[in-house]
Structures are given as C-alpha cells and as structure tokens.
TORPA-4810 file (N, C-alpha, C, O; in nm, 3 decimals):
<nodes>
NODE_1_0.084_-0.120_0.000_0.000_0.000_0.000_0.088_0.125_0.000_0.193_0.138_0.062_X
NODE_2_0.034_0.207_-0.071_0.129_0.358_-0.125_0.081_0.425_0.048_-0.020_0.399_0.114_X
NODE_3_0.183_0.504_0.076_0.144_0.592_0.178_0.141_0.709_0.119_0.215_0.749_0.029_X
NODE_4_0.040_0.771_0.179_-0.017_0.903_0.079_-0.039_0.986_0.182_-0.149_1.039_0.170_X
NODE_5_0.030_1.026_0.298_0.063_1.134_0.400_0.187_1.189_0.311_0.144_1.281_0.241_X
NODE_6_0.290_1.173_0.295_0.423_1.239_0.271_0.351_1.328_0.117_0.399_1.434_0.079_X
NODE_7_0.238_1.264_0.049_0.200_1.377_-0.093_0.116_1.483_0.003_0.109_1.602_-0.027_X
NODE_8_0.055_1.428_0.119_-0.067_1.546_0.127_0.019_1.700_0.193_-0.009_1.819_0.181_X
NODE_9_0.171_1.607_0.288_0.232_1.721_0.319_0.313_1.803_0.210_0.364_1.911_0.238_X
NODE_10_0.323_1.748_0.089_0.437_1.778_-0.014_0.305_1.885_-0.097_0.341_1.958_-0.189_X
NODE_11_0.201_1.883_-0.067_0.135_1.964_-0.158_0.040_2.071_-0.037_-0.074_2.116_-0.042_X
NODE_12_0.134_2.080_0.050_0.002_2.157_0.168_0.014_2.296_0.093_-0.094_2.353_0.107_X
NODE_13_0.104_2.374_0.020_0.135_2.497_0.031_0.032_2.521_-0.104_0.018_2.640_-0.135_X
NODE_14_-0.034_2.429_-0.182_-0.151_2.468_-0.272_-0.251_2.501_-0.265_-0.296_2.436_-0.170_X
NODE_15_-0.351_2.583_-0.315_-0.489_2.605_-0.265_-0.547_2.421_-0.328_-0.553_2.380_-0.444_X
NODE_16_-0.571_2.367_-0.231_-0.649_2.220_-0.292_-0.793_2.249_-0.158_-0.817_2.305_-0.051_X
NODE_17_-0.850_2.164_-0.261_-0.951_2.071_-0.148_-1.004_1.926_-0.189_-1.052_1.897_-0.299_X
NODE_18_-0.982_1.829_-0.066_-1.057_1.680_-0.075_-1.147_1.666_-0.092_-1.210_1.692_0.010_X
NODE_19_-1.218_1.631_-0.183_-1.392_1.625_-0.210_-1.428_1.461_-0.156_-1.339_1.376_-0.157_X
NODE_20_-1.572_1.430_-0.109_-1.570_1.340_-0.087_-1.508_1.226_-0.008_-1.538_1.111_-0.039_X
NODE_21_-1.418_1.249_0.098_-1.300_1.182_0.140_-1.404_1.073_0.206_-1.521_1.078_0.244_X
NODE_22_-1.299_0.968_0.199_-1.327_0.840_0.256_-1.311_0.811_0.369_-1.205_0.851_0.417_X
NODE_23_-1.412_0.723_0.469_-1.372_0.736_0.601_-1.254_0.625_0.627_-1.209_0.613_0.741_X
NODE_24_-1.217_0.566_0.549_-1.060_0.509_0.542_-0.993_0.572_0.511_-0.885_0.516_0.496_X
NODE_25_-0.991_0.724_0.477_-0.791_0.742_0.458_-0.751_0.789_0.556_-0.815_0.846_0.645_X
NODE_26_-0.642_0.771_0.548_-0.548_0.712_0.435_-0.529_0.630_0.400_-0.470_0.609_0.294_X
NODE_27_-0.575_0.544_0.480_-0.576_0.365_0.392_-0.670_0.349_0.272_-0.785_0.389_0.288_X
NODE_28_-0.648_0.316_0.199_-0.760_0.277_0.090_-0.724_0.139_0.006_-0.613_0.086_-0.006_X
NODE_29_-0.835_0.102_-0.041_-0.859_-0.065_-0.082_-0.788_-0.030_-0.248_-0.786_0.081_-0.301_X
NODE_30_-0.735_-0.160_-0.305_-0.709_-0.106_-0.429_-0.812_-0.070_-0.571_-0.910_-0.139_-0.599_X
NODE_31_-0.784_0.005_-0.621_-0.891_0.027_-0.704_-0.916_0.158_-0.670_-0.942_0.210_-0.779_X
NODE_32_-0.926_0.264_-0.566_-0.999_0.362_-0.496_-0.951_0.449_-0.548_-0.859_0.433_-0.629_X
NODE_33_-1.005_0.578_-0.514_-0.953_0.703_-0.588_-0.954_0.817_-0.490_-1.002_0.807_-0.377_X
NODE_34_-0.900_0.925_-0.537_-0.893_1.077_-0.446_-0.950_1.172_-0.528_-0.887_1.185_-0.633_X
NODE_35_-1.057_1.248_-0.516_-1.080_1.354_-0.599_-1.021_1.491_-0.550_-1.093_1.531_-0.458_X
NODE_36_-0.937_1.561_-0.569_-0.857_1.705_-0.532_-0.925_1.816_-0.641_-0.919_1.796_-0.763_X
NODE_37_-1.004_1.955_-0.572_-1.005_2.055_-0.670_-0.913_2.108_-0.624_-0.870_2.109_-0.509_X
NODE_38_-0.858_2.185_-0.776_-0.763_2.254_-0.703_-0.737_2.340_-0.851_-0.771_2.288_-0.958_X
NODE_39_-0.680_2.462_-0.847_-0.671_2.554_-0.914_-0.507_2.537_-1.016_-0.448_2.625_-1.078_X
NODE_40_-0.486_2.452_-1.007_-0.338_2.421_-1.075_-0.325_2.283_-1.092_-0.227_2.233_-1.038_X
NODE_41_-0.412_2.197_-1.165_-0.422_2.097_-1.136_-0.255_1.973_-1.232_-0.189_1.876_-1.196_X
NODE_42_-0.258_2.048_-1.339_-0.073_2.028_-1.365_0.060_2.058_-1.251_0.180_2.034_-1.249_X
NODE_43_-0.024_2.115_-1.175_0.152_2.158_-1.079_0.104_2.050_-0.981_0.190_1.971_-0.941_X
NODE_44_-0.029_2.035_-0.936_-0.004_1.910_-0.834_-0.005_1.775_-0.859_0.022_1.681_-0.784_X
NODE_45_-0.050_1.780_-1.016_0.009_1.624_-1.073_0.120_1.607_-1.075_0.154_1.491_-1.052_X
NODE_46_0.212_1.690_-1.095_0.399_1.726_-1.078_0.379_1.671_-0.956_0.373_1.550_-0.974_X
NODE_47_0.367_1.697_-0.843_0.356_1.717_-0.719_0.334_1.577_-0.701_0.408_1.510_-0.629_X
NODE_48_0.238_1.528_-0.760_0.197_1.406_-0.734_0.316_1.284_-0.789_0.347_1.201_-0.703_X
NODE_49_0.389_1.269_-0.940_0.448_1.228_-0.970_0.651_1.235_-0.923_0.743_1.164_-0.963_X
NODE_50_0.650_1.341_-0.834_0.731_1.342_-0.738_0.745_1.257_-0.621_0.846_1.197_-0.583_X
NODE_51_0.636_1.260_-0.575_0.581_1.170_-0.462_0.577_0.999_-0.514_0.621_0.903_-0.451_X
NODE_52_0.519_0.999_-0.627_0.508_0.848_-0.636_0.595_0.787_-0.715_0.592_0.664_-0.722_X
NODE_53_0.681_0.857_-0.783_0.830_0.760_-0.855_0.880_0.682_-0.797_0.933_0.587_-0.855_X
NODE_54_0.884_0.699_-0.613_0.950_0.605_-0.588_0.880_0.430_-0.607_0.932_0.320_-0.617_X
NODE_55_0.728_0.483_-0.604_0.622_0.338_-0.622_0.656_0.263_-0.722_0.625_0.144_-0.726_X
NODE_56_0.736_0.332_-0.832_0.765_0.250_-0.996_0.885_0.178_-0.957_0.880_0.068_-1.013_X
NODE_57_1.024_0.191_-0.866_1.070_0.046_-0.769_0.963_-0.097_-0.783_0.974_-0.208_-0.835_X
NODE_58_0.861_-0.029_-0.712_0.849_-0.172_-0.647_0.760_-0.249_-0.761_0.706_-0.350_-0.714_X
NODE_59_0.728_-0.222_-0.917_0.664_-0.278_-0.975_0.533_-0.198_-1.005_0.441_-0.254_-1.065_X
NODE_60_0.522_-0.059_-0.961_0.371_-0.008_-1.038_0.422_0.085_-1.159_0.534_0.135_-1.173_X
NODE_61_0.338_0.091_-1.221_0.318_0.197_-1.362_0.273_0.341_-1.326_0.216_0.367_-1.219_X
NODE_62_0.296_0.417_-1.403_0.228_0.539_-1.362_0.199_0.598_-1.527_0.273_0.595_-1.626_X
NODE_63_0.030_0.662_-1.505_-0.050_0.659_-1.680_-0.105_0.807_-1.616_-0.152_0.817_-1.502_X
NODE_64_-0.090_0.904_-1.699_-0.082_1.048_-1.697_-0.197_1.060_-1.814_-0.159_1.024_-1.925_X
NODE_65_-0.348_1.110_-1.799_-0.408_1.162_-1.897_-0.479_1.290_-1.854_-0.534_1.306_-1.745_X
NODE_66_-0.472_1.381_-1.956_-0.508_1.532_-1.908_-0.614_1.571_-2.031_-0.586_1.566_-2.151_X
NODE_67_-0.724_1.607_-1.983_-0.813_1.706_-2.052_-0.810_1.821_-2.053_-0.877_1.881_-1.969_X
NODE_68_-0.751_1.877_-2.127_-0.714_2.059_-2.139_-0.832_2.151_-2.138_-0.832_2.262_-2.084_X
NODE_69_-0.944_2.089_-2.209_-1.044_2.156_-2.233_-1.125_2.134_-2.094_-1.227_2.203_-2.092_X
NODE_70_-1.110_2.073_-2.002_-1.183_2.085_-1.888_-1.107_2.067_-1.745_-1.146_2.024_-1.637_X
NODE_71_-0.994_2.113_-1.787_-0.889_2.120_-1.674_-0.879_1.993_-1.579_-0.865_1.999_-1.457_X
NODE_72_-0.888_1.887_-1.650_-0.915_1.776_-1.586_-0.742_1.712_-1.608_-0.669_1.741_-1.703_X
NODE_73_-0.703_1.612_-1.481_-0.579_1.552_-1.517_-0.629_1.445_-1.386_-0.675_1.469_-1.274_X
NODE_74_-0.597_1.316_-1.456_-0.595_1.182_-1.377_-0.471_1.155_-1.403_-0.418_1.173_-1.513_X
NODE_75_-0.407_1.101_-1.284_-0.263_1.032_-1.238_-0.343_0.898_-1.180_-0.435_0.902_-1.098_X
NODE_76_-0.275_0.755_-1.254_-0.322_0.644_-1.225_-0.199_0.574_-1.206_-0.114_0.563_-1.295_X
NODE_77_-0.186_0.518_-1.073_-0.089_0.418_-1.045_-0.151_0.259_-1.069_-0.249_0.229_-1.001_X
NODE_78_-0.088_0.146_-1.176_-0.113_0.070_-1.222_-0.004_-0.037_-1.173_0.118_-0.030_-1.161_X
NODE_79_-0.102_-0.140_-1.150_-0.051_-0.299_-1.100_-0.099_-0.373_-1.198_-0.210_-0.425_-1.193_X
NODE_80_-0.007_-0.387_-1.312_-0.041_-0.474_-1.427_-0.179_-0.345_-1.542_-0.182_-0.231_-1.589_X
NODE_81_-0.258_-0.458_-1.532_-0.359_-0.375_-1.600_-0.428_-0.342_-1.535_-0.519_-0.313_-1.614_X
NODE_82_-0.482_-0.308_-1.392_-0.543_-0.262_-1.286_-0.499_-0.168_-1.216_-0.384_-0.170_-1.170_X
NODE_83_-0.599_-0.053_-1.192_-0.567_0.060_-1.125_-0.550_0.036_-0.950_-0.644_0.018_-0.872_X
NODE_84_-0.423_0.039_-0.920_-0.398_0.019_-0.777_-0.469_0.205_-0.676_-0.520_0.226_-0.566_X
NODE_85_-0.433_0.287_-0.784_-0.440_0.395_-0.688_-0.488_0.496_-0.754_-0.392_0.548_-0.810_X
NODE_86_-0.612_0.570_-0.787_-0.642_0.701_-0.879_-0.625_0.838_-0.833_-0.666_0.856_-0.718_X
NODE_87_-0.559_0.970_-0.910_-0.572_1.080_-0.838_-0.658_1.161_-0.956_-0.645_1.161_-1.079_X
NODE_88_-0.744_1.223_-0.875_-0.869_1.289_-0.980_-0.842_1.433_-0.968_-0.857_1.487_-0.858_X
NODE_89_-0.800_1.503_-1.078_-0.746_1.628_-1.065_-0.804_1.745_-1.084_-0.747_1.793_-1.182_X
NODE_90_-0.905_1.840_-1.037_-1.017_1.894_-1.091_-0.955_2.033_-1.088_-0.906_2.075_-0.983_X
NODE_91_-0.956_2.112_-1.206_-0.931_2.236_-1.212_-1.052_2.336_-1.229_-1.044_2.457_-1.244_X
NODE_92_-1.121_2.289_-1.226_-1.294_2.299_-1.235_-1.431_2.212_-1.227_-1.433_2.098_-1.275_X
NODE_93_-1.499_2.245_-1.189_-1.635_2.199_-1.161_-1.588_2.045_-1.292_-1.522_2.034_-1.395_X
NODE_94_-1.684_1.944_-1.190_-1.638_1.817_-1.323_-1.805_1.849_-1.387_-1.899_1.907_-1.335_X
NODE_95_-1.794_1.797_-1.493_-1.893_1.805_-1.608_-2.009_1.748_-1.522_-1.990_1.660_-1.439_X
NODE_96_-2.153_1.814_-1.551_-2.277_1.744_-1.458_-2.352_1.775_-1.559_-2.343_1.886_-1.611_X
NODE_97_-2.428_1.693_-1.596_-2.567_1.657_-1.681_-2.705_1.725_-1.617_-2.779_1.814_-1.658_X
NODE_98_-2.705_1.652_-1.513_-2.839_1.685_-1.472_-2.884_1.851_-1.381_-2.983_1.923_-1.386_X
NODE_99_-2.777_1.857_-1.317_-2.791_2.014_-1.307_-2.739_2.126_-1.315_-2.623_2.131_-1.275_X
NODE_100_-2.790_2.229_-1.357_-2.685_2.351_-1.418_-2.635_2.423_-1.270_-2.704_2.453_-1.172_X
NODE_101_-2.464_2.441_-1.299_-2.466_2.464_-1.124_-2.318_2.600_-1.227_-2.269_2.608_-1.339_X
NODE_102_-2.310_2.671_-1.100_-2.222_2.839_-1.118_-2.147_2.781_-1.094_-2.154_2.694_-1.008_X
NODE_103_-2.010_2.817_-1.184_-1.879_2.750_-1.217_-1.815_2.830_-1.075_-1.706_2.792_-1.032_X
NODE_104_-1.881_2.931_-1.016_-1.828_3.004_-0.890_-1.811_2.919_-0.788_-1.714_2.938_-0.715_X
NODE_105_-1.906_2.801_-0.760_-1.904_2.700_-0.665_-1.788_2.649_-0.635_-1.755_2.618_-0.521_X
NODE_106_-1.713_2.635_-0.742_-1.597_2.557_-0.756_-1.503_2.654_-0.707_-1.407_2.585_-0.673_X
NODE_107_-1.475_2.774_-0.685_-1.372_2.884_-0.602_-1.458_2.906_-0.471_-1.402_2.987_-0.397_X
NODE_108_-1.553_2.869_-0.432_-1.592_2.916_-0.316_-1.589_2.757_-0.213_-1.594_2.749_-0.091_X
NODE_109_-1.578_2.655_-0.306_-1.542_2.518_-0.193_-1.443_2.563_-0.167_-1.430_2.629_-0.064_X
NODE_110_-1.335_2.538_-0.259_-1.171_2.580_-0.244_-1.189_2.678_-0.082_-1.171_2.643_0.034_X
NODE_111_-1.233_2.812_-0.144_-1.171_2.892_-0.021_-1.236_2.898_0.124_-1.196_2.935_0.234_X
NODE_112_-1.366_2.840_0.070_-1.410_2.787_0.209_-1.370_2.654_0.302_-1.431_2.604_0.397_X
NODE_113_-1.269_2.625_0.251_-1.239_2.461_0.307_-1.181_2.509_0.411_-1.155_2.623_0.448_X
NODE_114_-1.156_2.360_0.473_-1.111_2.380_0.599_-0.984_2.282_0.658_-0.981_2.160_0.643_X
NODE_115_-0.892_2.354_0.720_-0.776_2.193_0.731_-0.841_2.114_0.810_-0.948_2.139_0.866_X
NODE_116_-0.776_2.011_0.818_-0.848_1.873_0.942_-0.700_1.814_0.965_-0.612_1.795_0.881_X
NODE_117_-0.698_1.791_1.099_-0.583_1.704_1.133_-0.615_1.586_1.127_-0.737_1.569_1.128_X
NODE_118_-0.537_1.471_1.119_-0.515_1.368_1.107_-0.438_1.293_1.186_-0.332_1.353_1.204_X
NODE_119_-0.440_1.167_1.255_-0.325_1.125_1.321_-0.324_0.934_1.236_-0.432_0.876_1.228_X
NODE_120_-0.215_0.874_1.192_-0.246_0.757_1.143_-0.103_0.664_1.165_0.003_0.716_1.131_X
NODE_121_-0.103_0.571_1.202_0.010_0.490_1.270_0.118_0.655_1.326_0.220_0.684_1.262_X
NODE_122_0.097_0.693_1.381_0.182_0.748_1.489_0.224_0.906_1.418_0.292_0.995_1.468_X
NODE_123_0.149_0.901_1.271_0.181_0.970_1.211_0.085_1.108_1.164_-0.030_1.083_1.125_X
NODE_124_0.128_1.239_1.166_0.053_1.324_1.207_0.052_1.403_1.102_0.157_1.439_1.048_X
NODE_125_-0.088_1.446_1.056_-0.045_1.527_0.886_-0.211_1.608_0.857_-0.312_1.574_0.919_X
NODE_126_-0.209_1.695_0.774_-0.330_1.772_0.752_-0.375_1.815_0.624_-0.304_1.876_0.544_X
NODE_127_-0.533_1.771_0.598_-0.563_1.782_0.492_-0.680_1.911_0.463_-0.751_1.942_0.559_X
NODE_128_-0.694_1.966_0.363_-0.833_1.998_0.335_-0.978_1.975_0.268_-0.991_1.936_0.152_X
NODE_129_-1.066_1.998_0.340_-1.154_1.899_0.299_-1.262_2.050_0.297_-1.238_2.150_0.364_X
NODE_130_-1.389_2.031_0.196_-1.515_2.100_0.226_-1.505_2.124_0.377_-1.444_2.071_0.470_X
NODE_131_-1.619_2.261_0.356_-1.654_2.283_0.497_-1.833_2.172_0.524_-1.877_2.120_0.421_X
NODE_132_-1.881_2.160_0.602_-1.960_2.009_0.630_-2.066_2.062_0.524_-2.107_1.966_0.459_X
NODE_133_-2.112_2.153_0.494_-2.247_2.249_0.393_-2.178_2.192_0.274_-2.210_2.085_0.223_X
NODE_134_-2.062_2.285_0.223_-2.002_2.250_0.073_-2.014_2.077_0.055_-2.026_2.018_-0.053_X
NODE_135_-2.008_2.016_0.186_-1.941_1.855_0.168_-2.114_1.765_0.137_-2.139_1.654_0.090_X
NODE_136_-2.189_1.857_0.180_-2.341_1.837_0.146_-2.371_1.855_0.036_-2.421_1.762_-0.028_X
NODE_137_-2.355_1.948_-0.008_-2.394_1.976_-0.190_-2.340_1.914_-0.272_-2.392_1.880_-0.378_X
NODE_138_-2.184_1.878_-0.221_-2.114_1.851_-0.343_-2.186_1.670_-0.362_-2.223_1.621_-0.469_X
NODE_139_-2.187_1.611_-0.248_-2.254_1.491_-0.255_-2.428_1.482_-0.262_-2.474_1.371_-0.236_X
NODE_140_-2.499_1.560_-0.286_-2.622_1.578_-0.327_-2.627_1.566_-0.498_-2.675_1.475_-0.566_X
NODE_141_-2.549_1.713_-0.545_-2.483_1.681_-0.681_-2.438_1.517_-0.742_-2.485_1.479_-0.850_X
NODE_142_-2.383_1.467_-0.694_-2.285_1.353_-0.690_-2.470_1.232_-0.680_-2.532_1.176_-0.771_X
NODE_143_-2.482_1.235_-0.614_-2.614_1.119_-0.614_-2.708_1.164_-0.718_-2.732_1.073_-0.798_X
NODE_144_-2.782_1.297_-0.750_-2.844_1.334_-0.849_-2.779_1.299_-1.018_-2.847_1.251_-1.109_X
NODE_145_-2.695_1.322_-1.024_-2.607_1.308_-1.148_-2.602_1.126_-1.182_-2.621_1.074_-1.292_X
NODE_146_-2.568_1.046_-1.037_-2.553_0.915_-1.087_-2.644_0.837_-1.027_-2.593_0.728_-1.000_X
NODE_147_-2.769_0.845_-0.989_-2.848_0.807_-0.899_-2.910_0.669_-1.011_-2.893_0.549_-0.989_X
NODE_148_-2.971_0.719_-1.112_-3.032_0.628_-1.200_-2.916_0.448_-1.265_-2.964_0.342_-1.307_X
NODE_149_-2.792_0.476_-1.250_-2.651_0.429_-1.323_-2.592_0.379_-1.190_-2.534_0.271_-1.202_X
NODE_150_-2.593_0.431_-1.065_-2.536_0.386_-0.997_-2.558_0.382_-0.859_-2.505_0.466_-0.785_X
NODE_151_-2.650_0.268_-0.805_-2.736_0.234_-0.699_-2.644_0.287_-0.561_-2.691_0.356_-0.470_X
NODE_152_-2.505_0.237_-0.570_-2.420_0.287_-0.488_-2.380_0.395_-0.463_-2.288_0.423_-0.385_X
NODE_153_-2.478_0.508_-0.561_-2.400_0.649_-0.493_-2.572_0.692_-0.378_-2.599_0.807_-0.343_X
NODE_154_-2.645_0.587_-0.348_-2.710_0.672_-0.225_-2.621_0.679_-0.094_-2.686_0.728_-0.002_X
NODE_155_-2.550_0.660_-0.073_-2.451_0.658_0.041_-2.430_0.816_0.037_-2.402_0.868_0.145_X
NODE_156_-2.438_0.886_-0.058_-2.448_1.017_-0.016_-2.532_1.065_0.002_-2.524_1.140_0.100_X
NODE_157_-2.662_1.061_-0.069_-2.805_1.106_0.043_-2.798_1.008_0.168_-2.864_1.062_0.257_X
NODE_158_-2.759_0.919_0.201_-2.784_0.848_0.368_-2.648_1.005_0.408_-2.676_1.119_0.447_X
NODE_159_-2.557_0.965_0.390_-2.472_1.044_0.474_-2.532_1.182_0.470_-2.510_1.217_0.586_X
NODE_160_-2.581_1.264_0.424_-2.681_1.388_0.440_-2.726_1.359_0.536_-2.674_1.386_0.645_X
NODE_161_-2.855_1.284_0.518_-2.970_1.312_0.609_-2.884_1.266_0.747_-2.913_1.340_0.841_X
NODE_162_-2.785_1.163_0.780_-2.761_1.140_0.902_-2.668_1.250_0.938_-2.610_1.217_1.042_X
NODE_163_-2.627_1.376_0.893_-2.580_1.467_0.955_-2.628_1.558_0.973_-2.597_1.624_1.071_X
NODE_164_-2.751_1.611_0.862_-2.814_1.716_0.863_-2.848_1.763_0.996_-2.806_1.684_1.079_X
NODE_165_-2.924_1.888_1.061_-2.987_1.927_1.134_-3.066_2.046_1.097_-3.047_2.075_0.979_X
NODE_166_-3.177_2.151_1.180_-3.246_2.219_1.139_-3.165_2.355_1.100_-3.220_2.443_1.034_X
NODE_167_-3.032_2.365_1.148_-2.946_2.471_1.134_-2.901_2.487_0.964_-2.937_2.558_0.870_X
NODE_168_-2.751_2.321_1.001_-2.737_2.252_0.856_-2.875_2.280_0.720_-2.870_2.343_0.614_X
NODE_169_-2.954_2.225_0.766_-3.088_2.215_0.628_-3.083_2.375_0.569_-3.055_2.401_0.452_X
NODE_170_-3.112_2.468_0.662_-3.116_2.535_0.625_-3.033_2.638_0.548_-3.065_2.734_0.477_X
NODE_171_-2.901_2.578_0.590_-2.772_2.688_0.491_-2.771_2.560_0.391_-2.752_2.573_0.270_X
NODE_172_-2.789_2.467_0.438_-2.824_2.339_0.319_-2.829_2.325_0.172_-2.765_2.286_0.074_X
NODE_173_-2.985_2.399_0.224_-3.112_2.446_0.130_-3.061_2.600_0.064_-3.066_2.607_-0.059_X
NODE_174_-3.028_2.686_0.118_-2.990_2.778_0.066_-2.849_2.830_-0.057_-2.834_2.917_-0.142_X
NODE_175_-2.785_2.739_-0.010_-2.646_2.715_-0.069_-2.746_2.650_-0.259_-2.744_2.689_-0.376_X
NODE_176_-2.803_2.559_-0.195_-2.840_2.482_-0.352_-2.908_2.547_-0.437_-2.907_2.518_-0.557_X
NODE_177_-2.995_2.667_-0.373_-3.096_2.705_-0.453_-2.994_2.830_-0.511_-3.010_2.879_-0.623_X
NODE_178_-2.908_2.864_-0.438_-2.787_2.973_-0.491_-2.722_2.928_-0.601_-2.759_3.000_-0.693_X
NODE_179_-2.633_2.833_-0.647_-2.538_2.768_-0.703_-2.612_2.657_-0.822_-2.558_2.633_-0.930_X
NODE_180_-2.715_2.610_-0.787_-2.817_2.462_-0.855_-2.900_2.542_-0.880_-2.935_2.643_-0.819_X
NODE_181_-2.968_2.457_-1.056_-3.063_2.523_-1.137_-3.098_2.340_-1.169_-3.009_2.255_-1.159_X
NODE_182_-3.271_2.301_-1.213_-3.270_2.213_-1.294_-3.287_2.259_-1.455_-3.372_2.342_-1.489_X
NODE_183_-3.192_2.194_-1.550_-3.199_2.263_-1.664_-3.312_2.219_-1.749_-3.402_2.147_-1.704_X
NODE_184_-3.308_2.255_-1.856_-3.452_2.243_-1.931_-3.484_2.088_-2.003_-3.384_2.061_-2.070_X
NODE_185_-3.518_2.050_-2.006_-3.476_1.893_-2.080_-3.618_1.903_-2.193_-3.719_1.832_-2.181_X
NODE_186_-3.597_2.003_-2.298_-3.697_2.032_-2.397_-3.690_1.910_-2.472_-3.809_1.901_-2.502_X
NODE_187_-3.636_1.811_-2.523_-3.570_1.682_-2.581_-3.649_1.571_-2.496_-3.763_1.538_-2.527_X
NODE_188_-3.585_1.519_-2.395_-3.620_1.462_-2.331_-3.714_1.498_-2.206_-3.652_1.525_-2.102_X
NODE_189_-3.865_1.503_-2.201_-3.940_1.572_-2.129_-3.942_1.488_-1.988_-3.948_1.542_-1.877_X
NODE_190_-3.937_1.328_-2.015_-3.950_1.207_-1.930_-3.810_1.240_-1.813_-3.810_1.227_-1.691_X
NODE_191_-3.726_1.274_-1.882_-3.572_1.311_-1.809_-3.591_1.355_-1.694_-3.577_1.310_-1.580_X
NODE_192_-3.645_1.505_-1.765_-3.714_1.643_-1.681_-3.759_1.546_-1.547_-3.693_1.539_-1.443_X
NODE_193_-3.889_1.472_-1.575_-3.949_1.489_-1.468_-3.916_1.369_-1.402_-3.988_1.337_-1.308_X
NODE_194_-3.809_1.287_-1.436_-3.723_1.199_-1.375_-3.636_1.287_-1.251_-3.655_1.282_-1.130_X
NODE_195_-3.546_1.360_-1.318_-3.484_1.431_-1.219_-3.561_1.552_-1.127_-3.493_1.597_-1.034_X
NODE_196_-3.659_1.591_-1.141_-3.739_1.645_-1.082_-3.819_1.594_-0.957_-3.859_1.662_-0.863_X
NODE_197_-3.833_1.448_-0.978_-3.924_1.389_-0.877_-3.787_1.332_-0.809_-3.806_1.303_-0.691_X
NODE_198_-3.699_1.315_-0.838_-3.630_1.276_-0.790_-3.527_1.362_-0.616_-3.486_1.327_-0.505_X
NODE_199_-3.535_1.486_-0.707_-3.476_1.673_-0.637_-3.575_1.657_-0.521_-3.547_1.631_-0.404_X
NODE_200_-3.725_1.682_-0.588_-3.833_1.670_-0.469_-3.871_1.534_-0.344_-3.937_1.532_-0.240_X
NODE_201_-3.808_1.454_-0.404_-3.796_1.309_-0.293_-3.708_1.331_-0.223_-3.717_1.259_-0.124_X
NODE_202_-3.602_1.408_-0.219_-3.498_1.407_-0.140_-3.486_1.582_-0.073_-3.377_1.585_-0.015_X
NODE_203_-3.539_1.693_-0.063_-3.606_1.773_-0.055_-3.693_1.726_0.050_-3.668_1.749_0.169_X
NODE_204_-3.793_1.661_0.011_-3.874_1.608_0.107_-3.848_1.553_0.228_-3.911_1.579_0.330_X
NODE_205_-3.721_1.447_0.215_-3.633_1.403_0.314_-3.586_1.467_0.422_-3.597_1.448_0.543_X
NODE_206_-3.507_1.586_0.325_-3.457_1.637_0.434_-3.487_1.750_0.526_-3.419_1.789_0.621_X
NODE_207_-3.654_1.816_0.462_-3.710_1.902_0.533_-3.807_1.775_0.676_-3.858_1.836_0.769_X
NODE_208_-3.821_1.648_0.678_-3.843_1.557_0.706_-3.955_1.567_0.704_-4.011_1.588_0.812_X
NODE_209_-4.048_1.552_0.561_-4.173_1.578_0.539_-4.229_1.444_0.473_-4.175_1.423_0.364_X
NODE_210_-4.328_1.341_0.512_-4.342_1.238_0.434_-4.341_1.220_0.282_-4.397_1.306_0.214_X
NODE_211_-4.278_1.106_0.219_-4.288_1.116_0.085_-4.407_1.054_0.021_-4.421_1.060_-0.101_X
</nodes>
C-alpha cells in the first residue's frame, strides 16, 4: 500500500480541497480514488508524480491523462492492467448533466475549506476537505447526477440526512438554490421529470416531510 501522507504534506502549500473523502484514509482498498479541486491541477500532478516515482521500484506503472479543455488531469498508479491507486485532478467543476450549477461553486469550496488534522500509525499530517455544507452539496450533486446508473451512490443522500440538522438544512437548502438550477430537458421531457421527482424526494427528506 502507497502511503499518501508524505503527498498530502508535499502539496500543503496549494490552494487544494478533498472532495468526498473516505472514512478510510489514508488507507484505501485497491482500485480507490482521491478527488482534489484545485486551481493548478498540472503543478499538483507534478507534485503528485514526485511523490510516487519512488512506487515504480516496487513494480507499479504510472498513466498520466489530461483534458485541457476541462482542466481535468488523472494520475493512475497501475498494477499490471489494474488501477492500484487514482488521483482525480479537478481544475474545475467536473462536467454534470443533470444540473446547471455556477462555475463560482468551484472557487468558493476551495476557499471555504477547511484543514483537518489527522493522526495515522503514529503519524501526524493535515488535509483539506469542504466545509460540512459545501461537503453536502457537493454529494447531493454527486447522487443526483448518478443516482439512475449507480445504486451505490445513495450513500451520499444516507450520509446527508444522518448529519443534517435544522441549522445545517437550512444553509443546506440555501447554498443549492444559490449555485443549482434544474436545466430544461426540452428533448427529453420524461428526463425532466425523472430528475425532478427525484430533487423533490430528497427535498422532502430532508425538510423531514413524508414522501
């Protein structure tokens, strides 16, 4: 297993933030991934490929693909033909289908984040992560977008509602209706009111109003 404290300290001096973090890291299973926004997302893939050369010793690969047009860059550490380790590099909002959201969101997680300490075998290091609101939306987004494709992303509406409160709901709720639009689905009308009943089922949830 890669230890991935010595990158988070080798890149503290960047504006980043952890989206989504796992309640295992730093440990993670193989296959898993890290999503980082971050405003330079080439200097911390540098950053990143500094850190993990030494992993190509012991037998992994390292596969560099960058989308220019959406400031996107994945760093994949490879065990054969299998991804041992993913780094998801976001220089902007990642592409979302289902709702039209202000590319501003994406500079206001960043500067609203927050460090978090860490302590892990004896070892002491600090990351940034959303503040608990941003870490709500961004996984509201995240279940709306793959909800229909991928049964496994309700783990982010459960993790909502089990943190929410009447305080939370309410900067919640406000944050989404600021930043989130549902867009028009003139094409597909069935879409529309797919993702619509869908906004309002979970809405419903979390004002805790029967569905």
């Amino acid at each position: 297993m890669m230890n991935l404290i010595p990158l988070f300290r080798l890149i503290s001096s960047d504006n980043y933030c952890v989206i989504k973090i796992s309640e295992q890291f730093p440990q993670y299973s193989s296959g898993d991934d890290v999503d980082i926004f971050c405003y330079e997302p080439d200097k911390v893939a540098q950053k990143v490929l500094i850190w993990g050369n030494q992993y190509t010793k012991n037998g992994l690969e390292i596969r560099i693909e960058t989308q220019t047009e959406y400031r996107h860059v994945t760093v994949d550490f490879l065990k054969g033909r299998q991804i041992e380790f993913r780094f998801d590099l976001h220089g902007q909002l990642p592409r979302y289908k289902k709702l039209l959201i202000k590319p501003a969101l994406f500079e206001s997680i960043i500067e609203h984040s927050q460090a978090v300490d860490y302590i892990y075998n004896g070892e002491s290091f600090t990351i940034r992560i959303p503040n608990i609101i941003d870490d709500m939306v961004l996984r509201y987004i995240e279940f709306i977008e793959w909800y229909n494709v991928r049964p496994d992303k309700v783990k982010h509406l459960d993790y909502i509602i089990e943190r929410i409160d009447e305080d939370k709901r309410a900067r919640f709720l406000s944050r989404l209706h600021h930043y989130t639009a549902i867009p028009k689905y003139e094409d597909d009308q069935a879409a529309g009111r797919s993702v619509r009943g869908v906004i309002s089922y979970i809405l419903a949830k979390l004002r805790g109003r029967k569905t």
